[in-house]
N, C-alpha and C positions, 0 to 999 in steps of 0.2 A: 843371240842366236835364236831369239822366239821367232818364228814362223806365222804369217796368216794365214789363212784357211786357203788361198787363193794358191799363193807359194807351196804350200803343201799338196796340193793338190796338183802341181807343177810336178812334183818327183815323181823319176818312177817307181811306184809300188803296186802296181797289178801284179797278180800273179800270173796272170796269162802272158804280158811282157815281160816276163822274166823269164817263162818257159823258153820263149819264140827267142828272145833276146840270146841267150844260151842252148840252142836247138843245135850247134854242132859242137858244145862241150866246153870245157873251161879251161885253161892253165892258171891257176890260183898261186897265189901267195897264202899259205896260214900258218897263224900267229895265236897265242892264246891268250887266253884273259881268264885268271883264276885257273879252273878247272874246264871252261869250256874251250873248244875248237873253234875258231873262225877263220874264212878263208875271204878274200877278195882279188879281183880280177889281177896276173902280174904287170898286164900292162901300164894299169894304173900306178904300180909299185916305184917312185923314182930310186928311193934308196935307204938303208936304213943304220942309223945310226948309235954309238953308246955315248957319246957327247950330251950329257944332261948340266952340265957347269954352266953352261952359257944362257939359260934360257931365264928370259925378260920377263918378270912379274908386271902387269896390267893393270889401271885403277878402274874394274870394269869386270862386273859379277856375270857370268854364263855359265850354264848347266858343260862341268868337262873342262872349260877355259884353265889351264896353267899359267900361259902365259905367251912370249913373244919370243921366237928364236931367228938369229941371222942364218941364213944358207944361198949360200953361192949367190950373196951379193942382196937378196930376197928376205924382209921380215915375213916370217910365217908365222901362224898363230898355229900354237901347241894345245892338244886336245884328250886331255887322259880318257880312255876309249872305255874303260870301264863307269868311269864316274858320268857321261854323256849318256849308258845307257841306265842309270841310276842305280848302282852298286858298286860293292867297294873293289878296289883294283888289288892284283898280287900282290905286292907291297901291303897296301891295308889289312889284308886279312894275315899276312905274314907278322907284319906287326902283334895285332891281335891273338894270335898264337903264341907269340914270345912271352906276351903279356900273361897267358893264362896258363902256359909252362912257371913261370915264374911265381904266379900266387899259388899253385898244386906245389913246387917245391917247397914253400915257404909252409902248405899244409903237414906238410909229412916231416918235416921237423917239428912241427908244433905237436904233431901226434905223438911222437915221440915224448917231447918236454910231459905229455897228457899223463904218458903212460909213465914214465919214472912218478910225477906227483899222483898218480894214484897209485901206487905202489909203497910209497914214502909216508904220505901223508894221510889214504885211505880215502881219498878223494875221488866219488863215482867214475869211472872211465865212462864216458858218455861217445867218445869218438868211432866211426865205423869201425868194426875188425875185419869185414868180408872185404878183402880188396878188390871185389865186384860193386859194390855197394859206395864203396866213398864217391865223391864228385868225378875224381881225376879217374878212377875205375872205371864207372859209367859211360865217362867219355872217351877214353881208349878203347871201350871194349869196340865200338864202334865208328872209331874214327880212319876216314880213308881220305888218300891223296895221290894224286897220280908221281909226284917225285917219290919214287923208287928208292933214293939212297936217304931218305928223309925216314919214311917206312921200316926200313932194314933197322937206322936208330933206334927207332920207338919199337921196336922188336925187342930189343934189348933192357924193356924196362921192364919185362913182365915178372923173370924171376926175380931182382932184389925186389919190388912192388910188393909181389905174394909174399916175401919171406920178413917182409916189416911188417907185413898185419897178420903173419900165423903168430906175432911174440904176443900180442895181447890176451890171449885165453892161454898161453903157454908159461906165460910170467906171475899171471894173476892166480895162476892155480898152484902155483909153486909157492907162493906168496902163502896160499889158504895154507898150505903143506908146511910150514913154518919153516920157508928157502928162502926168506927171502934178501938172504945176503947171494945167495949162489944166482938168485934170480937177476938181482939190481948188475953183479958184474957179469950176469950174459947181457944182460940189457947196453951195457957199457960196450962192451965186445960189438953187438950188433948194429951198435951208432959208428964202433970206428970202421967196421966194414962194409958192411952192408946197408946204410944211410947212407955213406960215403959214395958207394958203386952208384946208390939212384940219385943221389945229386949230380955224379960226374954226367950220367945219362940225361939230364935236363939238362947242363952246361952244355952238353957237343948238341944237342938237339938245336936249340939257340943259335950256336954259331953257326949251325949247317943252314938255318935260315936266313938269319945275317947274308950270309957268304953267298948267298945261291940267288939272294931276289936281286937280281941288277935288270931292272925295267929300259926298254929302247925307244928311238922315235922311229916311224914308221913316214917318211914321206912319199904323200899321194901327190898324183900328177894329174893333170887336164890336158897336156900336148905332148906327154914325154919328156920334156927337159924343164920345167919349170915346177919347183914347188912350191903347192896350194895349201897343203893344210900337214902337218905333222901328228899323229898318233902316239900317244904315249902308250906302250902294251908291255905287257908282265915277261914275252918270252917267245922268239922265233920256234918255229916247225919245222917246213919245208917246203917247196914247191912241190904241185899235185896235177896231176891232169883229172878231170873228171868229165867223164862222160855222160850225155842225156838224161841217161838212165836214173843217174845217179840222185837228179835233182827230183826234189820232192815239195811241192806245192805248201805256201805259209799260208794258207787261206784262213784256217782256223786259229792258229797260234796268232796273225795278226789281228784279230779279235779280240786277243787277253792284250798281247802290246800295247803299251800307252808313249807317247812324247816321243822322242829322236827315236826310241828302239822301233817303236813300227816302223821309222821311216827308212832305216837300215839295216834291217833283218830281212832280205827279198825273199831268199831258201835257205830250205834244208839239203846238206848233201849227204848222202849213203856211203856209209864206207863200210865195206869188209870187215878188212883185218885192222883199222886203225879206229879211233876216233869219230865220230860223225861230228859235223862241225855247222855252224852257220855262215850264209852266203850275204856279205856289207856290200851294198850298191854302193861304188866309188861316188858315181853322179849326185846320189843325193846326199854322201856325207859332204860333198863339197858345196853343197847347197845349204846345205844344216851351216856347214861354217861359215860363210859366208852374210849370213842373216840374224 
């Protein structure tokens, strides 16, 4: 799918043809990828599918390339829409999440194990107590995502969170107080409940992610009824109509673009009350695929 200078130059990416091009307004398809909006043209849209079983691995490296899917009779080459503009798709960053859910769980039982052996043993607690301060802290405090029921989750992990790292200055001083049998069986107490509560909340957190990334194929069209090239995307929208106004010149933003993204990022669309999203030239993705 590398492009010469000449080919590239073939697509369209002025900004002034994209104005003129869309000067009575759009009805879009948009679909997202991660966390951004993007919208393309619906008549390009042939159709979209959850059929990922079928699709043909390729002996054949390209930037996005999956692989080879049959439709309606048609091999299409499959194109993860994320990975063509060079970052990681729903899925990979979902992964990724699971993964670092999973090491923060495995922290806060080891903090635990911390705080019984320096209790027992008198061995320095050296582990965060501010559950502002630990890793998995730090990065809750500000982590955001637009699934809503994912959110709500991770809502639920603040109180047992705080109340496993108020035990460390509350056990160790009970300890200095010469408690520390009264101390070790709250410590016990607070493992079978409230350890328990923030491990369940890292389990469903997981499975709500598990369960929720199912990525589609996207077929683009060149006449309407034949498909050209398949998208792989994290997650359908809806159809939009967008008006002139709406669109907003890439002049400068294709500037910082490098590889396939300039060549399919045309505009910016305005939105209200929703999302603002980017505008994929059908023509040049099927160009990009094509070469």
């Amino acid at each position: 799918m590398n492009m010469s200078a000449m080919q590239a130059t073939d697509l369209l990416t002025s900004s002034n043809q994209v104005m003129e091009q869309y000067s009575n307004g759009l009805r879009a398809f948009t679909f997202w990828i991660s966390d951004t909006l993007y919208a393309i043209d619906i008549s390009r849209v042939l159709t979209i599918s959850q059929e990922m079983g079928n699709i043909q691995s390729l002996p054949a490296e390209a930037k996005g390339l999956v692989g080879m899917v049959e439709f309606q009779g048609n091999a299409v080459p499959v194109l993860d829409f994320a990975n063509m503009l060079g970052f990681d798709s729903g899925v990979e960053n979902s992964n990724a999440l699971i993964q670092l859910l999973s090491e923060k769980e495995k922290d806060h039982i080891e903090w635990i194990e911390a705080l019984e052996d320096s209790l027992v043993n008198d061995t320095p607690f050296v582990k965060a107590k501010d559950p502002n301060a630990c890793t998995f802290g730090q990065w809750y405090n500000h982590f955001k995502h637009r699934d809503e029921t994912l959110m709500e989750v991770l809502s639920e992990f603040d109180k047992p969170h705080k109340q496993i790292h108020a035990l460390a200055d509350k056990l160790l001083d009970m300890k200095k107080d010469n408690q520390l049998d009264q101390a070790l069986k709250l410590l016990q107490n607070e493992r079978d409940i409230t350890l328990k509560r923030l491990l369940k909340r890292f389990e469903q957190a997981r499975i709500h992610l598990k369960e929720s990334t199912r990525q589609v194929l996207l077929y683009v069209t060149e006449d309407g009824t034949t498909p050209t090239v398949a998208l792989r995307i994290d997650d359908i929208n809806d159809v939009i109509d967008f008006k002139p106004e709406q669109f907003k010149e890439m002049n400068r933003i294709n500037n910082i673009l490098t590889g396939e993204a300039s060549e399919l990022v045309v505009a910016y669309l305005k939105q209200a009350e929703q999302a603002d999203c980017l505008l994929v030239e059908a023509t040049n993705l099927v160009s990009i695929a094509q070469n």
